[in-house]
C-alpha positions, 0 to 999 in steps of 0.5 A: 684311106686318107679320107677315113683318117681326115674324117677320124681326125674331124670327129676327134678335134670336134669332141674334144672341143665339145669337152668342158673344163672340169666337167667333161661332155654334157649329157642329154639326161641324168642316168641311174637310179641314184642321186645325181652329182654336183658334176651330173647336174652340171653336165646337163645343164651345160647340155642345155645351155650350150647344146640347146641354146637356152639362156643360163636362167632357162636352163637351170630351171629345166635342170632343177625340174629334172633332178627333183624327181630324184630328190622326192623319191629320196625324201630329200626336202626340197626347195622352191624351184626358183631357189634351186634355180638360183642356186644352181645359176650361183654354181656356174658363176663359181665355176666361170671364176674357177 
């Protein structure tokens, strides 16, 4: 019984400091069929910058590929990657100084 009550604990604090601020859990992949949030995008670029090791730069553009699809399907012009990029790195520096 202690153990299962040592290993809950374990499995609390762990996910509670997996937790970003603001943010909340990163997320592997944007789910749904409607055009992601500014928090969606967020949570998988923190997802590829903190969960796969990727540098911020990297894990913009893997971001920016992944919403793409989303803004295309909707019709939404789009800007060059590397401008999205850029964008997206300005949104996480906007959030480091929050």
């Amino acid at each position: 019984m202690l153990v299962l009550l040592a290993i809950e604990n374990i499995a609390m604090e762990t996910r509670a400091k997996s937790e970003i601020w603001l943010i909340g859990h990163p997320e592997e992949s944007l789910k749904g069929a409607k055009l992601p949030s500014t928090e969606d995008v967020l949570k998988l670029f923190f997802y590829h910058h903190l969960t796969l090791k990727m540098t911020i730069r990297d894990s913009a553009r893997k971001t920016i590929e992944a919403v793409m699809p989303f803004w295309e399907k909707a019709r939404i012009p789009c800007r060059h990657v590397k401008d999205s990029t850029d964008a997206l790195v300005r949104l996480h520096e906007q959030w480091l100084r929050l």
